[in-house]
SEZAZA-346814 format. One record per residue (C-alpha): x, y, z; residue in three letters. Coordinates in nm, 3 decimals. Each point is the difference from the previous one (the first is absolute). Example, Ala and Ser with C-alpha at 12.3 -4.5 7.8 and 13.67 -1.06 7.14 Angstrom:
2
<site><c1>1.230</c1><c2>-0.450</c2><c3>0.780</c3><res>ALA</res></site>
<site><c1>0.137</c1><c2>0.344</c2><c3>-0.066</c3><res>SER</res></site>
//
This chain:
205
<site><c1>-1.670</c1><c2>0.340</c2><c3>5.293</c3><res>UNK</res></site>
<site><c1>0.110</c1><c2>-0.142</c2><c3>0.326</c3><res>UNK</res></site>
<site><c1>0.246</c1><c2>0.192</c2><c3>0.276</c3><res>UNK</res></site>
<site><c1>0.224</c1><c2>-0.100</c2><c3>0.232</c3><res>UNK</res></site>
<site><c1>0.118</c1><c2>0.246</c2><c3>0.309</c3><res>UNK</res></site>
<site><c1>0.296</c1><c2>-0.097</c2><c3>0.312</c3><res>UNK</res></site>
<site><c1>0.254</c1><c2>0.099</c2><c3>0.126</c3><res>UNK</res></site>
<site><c1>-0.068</c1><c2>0.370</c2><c3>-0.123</c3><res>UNK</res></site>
<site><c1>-0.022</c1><c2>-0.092</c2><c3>-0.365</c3><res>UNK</res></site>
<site><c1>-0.268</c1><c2>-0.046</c2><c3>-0.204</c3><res>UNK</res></site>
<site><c1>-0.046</c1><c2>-0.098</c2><c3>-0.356</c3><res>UNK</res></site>
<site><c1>-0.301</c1><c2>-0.052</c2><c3>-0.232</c3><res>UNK</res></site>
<site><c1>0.010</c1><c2>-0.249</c2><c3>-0.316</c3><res>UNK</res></site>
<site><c1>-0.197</c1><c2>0.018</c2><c3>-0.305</c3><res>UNK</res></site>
<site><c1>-0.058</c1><c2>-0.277</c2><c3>-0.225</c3><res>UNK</res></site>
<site><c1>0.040</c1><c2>0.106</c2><c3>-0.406</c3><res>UNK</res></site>
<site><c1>-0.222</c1><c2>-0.041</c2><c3>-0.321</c3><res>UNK</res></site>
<site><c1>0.284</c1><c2>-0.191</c2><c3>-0.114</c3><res>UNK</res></site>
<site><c1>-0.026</c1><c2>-0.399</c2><c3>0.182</c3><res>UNK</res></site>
<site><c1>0.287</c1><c2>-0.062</c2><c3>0.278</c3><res>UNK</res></site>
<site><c1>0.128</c1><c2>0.393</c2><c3>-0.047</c3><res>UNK</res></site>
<site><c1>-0.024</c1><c2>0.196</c2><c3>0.343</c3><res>UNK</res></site>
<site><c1>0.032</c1><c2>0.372</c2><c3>0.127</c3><res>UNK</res></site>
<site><c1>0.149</c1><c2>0.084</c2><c3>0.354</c3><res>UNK</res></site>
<site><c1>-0.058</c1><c2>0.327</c2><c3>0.155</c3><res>UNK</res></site>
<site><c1>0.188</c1><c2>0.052</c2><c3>0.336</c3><res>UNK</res></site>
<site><c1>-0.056</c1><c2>0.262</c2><c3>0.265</c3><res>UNK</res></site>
<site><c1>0.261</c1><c2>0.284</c2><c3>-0.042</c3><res>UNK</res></site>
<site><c1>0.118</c1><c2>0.169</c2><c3>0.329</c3><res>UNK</res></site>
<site><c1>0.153</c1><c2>0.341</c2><c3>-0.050</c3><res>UNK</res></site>
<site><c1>0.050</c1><c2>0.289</c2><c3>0.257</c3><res>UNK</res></site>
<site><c1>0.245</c1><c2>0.310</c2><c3>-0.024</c3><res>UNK</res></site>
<site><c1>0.323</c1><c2>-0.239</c2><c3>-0.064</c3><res>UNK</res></site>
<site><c1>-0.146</c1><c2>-0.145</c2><c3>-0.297</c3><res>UNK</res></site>
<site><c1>-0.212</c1><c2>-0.325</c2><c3>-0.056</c3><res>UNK</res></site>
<site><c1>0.062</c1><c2>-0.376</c2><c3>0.054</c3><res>UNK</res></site>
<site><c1>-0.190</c1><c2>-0.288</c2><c3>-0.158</c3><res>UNK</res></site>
<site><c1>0.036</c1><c2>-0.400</c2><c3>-0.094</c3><res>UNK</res></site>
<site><c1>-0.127</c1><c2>-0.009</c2><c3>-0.366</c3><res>UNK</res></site>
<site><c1>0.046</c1><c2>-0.423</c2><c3>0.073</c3><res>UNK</res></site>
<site><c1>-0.134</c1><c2>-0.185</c2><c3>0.344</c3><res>UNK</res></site>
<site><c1>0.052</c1><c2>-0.342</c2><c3>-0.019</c3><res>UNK</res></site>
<site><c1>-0.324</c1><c2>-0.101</c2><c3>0.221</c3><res>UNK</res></site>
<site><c1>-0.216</c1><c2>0.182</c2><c3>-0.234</c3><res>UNK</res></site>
<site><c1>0.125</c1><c2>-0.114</c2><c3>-0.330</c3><res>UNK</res></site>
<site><c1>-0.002</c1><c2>-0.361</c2><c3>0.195</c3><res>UNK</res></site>
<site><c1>-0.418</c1><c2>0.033</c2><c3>0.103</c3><res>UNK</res></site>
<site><c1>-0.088</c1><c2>0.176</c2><c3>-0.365</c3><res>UNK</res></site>
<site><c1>0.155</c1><c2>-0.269</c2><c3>-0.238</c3><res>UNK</res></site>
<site><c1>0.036</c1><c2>-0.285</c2><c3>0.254</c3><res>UNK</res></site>
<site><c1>0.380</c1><c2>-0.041</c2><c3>-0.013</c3><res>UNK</res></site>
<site><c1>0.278</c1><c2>0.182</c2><c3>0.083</c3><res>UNK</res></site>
<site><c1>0.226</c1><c2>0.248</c2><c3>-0.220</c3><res>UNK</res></site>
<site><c1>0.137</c1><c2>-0.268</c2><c3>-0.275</c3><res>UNK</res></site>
<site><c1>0.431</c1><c2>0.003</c2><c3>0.019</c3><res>UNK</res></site>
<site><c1>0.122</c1><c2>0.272</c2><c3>-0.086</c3><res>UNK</res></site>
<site><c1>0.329</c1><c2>-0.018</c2><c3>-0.260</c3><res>UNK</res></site>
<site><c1>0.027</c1><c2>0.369</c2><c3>-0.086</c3><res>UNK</res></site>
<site><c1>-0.124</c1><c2>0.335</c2><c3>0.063</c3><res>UNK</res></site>
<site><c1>0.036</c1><c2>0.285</c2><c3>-0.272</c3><res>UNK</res></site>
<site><c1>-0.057</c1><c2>0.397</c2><c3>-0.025</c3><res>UNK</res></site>
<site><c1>-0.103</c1><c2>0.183</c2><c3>-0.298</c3><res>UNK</res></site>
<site><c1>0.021</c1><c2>0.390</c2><c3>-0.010</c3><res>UNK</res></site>
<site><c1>-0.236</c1><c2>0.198</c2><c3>-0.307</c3><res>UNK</res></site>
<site><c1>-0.024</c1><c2>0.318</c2><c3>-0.149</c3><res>UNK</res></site>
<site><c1>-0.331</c1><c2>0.145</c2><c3>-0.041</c3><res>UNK</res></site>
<site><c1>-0.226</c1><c2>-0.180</c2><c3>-0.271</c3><res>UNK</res></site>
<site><c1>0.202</c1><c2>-0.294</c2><c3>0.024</c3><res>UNK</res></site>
<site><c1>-0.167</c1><c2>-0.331</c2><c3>-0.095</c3><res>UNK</res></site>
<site><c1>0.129</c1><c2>-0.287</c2><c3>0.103</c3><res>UNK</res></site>
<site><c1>-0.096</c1><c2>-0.399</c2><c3>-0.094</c3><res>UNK</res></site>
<site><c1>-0.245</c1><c2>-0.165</c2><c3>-0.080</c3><res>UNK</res></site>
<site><c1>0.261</c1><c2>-0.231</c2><c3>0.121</c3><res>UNK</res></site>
<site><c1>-0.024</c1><c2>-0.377</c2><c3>0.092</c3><res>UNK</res></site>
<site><c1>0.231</c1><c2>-0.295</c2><c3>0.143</c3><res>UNK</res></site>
<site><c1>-0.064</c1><c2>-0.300</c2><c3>-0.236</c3><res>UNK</res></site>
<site><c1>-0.167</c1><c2>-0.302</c2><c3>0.159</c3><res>UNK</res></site>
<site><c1>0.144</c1><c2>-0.189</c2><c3>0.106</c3><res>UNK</res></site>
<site><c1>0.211</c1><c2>0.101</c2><c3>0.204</c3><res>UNK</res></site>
<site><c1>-0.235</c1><c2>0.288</c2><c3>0.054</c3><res>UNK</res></site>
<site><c1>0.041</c1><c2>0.263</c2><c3>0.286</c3><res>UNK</res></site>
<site><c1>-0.183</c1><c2>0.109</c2><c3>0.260</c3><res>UNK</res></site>
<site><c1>0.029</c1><c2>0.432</c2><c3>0.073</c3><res>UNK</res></site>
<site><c1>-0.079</c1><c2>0.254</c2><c3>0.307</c3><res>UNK</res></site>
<site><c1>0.029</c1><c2>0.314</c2><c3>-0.157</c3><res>UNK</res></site>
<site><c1>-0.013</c1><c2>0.337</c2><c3>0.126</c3><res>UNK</res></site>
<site><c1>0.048</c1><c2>0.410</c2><c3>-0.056</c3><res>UNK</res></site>
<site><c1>0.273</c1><c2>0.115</c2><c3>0.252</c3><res>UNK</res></site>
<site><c1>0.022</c1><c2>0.343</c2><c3>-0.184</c3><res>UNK</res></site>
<site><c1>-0.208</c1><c2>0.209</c2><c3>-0.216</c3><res>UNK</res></site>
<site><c1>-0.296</c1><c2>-0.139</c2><c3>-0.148</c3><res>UNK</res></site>
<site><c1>-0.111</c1><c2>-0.282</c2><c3>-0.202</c3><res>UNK</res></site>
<site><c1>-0.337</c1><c2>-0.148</c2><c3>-0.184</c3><res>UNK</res></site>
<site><c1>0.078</c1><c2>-0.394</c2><c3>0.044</c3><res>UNK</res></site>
<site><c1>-0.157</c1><c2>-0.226</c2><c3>-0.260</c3><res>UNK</res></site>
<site><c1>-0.057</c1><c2>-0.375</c2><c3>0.085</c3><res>UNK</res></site>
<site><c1>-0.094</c1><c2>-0.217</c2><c3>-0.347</c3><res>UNK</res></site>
<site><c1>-0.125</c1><c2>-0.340</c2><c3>0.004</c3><res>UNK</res></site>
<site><c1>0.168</c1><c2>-0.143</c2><c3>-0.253</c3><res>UNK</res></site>
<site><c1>-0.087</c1><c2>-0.357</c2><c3>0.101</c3><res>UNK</res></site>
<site><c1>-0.110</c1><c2>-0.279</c2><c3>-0.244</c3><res>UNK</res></site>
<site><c1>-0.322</c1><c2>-0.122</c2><c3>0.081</c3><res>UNK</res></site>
<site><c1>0.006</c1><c2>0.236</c2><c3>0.356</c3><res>UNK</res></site>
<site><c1>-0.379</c1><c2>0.095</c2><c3>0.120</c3><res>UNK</res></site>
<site><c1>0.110</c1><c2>0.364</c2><c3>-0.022</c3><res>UNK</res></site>
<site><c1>0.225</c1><c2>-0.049</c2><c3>-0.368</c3><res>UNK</res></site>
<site><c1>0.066</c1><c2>0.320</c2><c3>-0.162</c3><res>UNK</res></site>
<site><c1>-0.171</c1><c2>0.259</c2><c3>0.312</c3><res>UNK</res></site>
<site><c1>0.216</c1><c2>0.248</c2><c3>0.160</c3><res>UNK</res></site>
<site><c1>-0.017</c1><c2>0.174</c2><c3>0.293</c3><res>UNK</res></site>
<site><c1>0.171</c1><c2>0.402</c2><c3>0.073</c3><res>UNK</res></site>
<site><c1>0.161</c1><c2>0.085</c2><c3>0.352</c3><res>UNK</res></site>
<site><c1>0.157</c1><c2>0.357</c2><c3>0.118</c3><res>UNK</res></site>
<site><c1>0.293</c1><c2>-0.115</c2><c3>0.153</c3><res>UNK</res></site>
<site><c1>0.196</c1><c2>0.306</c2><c3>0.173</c3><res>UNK</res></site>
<site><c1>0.265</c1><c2>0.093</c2><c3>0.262</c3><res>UNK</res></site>
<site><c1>-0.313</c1><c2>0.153</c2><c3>0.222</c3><res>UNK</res></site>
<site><c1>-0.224</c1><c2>-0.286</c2><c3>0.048</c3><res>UNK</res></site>
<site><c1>0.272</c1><c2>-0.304</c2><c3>-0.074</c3><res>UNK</res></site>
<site><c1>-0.287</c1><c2>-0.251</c2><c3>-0.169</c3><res>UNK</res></site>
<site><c1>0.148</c1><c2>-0.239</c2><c3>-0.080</c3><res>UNK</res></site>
<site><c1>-0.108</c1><c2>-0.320</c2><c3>-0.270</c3><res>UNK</res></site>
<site><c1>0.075</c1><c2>-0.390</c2><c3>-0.008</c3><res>UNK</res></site>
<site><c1>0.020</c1><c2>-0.148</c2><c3>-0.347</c3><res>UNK</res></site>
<site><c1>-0.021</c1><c2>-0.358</c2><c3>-0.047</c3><res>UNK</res></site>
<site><c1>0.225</c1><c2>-0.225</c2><c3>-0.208</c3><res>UNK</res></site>
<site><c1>-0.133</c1><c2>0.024</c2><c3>-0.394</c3><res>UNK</res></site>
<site><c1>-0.170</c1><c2>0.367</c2><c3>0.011</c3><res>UNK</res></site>
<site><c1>0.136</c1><c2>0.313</c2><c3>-0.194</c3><res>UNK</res></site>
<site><c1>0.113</c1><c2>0.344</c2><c3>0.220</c3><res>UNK</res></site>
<site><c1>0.040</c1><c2>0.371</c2><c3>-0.182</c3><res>UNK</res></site>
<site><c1>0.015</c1><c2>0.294</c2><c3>0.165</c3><res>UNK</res></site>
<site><c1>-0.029</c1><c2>0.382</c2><c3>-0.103</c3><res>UNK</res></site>
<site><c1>0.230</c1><c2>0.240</c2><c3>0.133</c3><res>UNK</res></site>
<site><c1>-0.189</c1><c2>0.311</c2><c3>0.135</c3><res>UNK</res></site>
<site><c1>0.288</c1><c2>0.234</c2><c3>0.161</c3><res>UNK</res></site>
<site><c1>0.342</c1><c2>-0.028</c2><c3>-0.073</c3><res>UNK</res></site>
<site><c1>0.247</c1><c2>-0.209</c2><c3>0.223</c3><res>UNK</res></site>
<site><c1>-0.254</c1><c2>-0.252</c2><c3>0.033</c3><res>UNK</res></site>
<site><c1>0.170</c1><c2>-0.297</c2><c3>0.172</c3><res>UNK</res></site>
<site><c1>-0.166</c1><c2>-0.300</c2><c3>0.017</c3><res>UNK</res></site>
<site><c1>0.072</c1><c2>-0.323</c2><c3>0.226</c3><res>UNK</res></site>
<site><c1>-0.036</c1><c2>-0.341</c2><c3>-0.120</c3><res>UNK</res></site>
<site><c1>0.028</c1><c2>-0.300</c2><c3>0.242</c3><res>UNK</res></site>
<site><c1>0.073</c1><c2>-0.346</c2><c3>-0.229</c3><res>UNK</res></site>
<site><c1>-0.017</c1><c2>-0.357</c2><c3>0.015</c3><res>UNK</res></site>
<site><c1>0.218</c1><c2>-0.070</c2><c3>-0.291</c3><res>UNK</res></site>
<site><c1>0.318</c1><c2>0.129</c2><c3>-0.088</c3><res>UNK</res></site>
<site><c1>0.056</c1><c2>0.220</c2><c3>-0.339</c3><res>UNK</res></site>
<site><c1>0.048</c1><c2>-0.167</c2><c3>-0.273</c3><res>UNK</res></site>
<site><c1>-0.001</c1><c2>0.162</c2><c3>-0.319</c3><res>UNK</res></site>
<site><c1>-0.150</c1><c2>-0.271</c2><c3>-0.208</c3><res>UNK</res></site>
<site><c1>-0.315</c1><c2>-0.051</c2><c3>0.211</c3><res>UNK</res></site>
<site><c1>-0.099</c1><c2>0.360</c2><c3>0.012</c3><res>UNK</res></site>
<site><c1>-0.274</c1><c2>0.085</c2><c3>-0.276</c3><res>UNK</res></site>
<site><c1>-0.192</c1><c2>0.271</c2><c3>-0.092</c3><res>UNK</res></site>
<site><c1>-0.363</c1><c2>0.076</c2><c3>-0.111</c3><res>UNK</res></site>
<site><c1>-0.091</c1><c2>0.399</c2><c3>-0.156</c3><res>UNK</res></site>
<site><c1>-0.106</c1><c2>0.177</c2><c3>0.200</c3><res>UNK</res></site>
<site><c1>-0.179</c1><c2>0.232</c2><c3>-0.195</c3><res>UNK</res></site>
<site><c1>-0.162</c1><c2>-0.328</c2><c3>-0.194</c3><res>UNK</res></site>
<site><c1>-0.311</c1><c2>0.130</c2><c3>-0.146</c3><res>UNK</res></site>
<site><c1>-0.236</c1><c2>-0.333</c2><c3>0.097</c3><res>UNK</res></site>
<site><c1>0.118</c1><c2>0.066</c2><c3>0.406</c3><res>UNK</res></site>
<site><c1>-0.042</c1><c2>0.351</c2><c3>-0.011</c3><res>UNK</res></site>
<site><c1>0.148</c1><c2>0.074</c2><c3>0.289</c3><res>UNK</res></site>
<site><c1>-0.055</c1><c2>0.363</c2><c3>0.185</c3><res>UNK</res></site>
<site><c1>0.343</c1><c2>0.132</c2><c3>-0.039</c3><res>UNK</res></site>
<site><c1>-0.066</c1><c2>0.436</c2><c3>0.034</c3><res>UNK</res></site>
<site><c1>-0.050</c1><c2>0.178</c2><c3>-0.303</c3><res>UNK</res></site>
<site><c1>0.162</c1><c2>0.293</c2><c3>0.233</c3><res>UNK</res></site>
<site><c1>0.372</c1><c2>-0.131</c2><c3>-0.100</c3><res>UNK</res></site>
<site><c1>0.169</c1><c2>-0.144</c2><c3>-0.305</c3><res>UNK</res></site>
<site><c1>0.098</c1><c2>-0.404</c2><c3>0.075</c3><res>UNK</res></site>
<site><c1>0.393</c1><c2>-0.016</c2><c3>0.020</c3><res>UNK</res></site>
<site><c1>0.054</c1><c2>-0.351</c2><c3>-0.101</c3><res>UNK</res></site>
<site><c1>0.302</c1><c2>-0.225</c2><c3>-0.014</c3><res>UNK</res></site>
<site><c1>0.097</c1><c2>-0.159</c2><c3>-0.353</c3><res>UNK</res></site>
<site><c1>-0.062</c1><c2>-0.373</c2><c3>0.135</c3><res>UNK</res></site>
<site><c1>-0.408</c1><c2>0.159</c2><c3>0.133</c3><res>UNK</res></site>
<site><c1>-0.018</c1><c2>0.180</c2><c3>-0.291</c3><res>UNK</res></site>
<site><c1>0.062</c1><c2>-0.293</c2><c3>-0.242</c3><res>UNK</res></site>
<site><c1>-0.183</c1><c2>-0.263</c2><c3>0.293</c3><res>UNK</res></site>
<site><c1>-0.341</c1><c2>-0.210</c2><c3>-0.175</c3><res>UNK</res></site>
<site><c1>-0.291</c1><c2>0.050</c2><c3>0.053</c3><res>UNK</res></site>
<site><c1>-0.224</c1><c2>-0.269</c2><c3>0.233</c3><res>UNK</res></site>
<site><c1>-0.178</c1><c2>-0.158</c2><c3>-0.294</c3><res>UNK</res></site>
<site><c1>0.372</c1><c2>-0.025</c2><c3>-0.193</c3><res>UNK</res></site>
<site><c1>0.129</c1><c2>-0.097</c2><c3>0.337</c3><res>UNK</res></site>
<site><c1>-0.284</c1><c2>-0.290</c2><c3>0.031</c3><res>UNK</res></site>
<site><c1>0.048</c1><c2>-0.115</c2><c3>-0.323</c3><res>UNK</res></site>
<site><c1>0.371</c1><c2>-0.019</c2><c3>-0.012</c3><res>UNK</res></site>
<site><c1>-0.017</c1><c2>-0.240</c2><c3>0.323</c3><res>UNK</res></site>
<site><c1>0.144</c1><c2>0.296</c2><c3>0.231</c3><res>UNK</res></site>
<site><c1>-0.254</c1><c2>0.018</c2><c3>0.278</c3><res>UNK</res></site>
<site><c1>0.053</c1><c2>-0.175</c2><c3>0.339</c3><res>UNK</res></site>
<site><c1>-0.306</c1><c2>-0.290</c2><c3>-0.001</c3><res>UNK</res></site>
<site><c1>-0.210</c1><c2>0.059</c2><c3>0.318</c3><res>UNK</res></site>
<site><c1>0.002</c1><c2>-0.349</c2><c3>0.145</c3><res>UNK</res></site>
<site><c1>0.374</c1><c2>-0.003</c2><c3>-0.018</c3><res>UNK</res></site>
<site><c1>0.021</c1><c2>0.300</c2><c3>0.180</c3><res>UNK</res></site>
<site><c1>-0.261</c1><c2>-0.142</c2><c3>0.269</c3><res>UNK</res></site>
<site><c1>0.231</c1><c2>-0.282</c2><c3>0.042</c3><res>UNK</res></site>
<site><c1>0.339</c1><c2>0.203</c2><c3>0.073</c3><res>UNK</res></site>
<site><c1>-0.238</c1><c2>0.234</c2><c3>0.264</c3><res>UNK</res></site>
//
């Protein structure tokens, strides 16, 4: 974990199970008024991965009811996407999937609280897969993009595929769209030629 601190702020970064995938915590000031907080600093995200914030071509919200599960969702590659994502209301369990070809870390996952009190925030890197779980409703999360939408390069892995067995709460019944609901698994993913290969997605980082 490393941490930066000046000019008041101060921010710690945390590097993921899942190769190239980071978590940012920042410090959150709050007093009587309220609170204030910078889920992204540039000079930390710069030190952790060694370059700055890639271009950024569009930034999207997303609002949930409770037990909402969204994803796993993935830009093909290429052209990929890179993603800063973060809870600005309610609460969320993030999921990060390596869904990389022939990636160090292919197939591991990694589970952050993301929430409107502590602001983590997560940096996903071109090729990986992103679901997240709903846990109060109006959930709103924010998404910072490299890449534009584009309807035909968005793809989608289940989430509740069996072989991943991701930790989704058995407190709350999964409200799925139809396109998750009917999404491949990995291994049909993988064998259909669906997955983003890893050393293509090195090369567009």
């Amino acid at each position: 974990m490393t941490a930066r601190e000046g000019n008041g702020f101060a921010m710690r970064a945390r590097e993921l199970a899942v190769d190239g995938a980071f978590e940012f915590t920042p410090r959150v000031f709050g007093d009587d008024r309220g609170l204030f907080v910078s889920p992204f600093q540039e000079p930390v995200f710069a030190e952790t991965l060694g370059r700055p914030l890639f271009p950024v071509r569009q930034t999207s919200y997303s609002k949930s009811r409770r037990g909402t599960v969204r994803g796993i969702h993935y830009t093909a590659t290429p052209p990929g996407a890179h993603k800063y994502v973060c809870c600005v209301q309610g609460k969320a369990l993030d999921i990060v999937v390596d869904i990389r070809v022939g990636s160090p870390t292919f197939g591991r996952y990694e589970v952050l609280e993301l929430d409107a009190e502590n602001f983590r925030s997560a940096y996903f890197p071109v090729g990986v897969g992103h679901a997240f779980v709903a846990r109060t409703d109006d959930t709103m999360m924010s998404y910072t993009l490299s890449a534009s939408y584009v309807p035909e390069n968005e793809l989608a892995i289940a989430v509740l595929d069996p072989e991943l067995a991701l930790p989704i709460p058995d407190d709350l019944d999964p409200i799925l769209s139809e396109r998750d609901r009917a999404a491949p698994s990995l291994a049909e993913a993988k064998s259909a030629g669906l997955l983003p290969e890893y050393e293509c997605c090195t090369e567009i980082e």
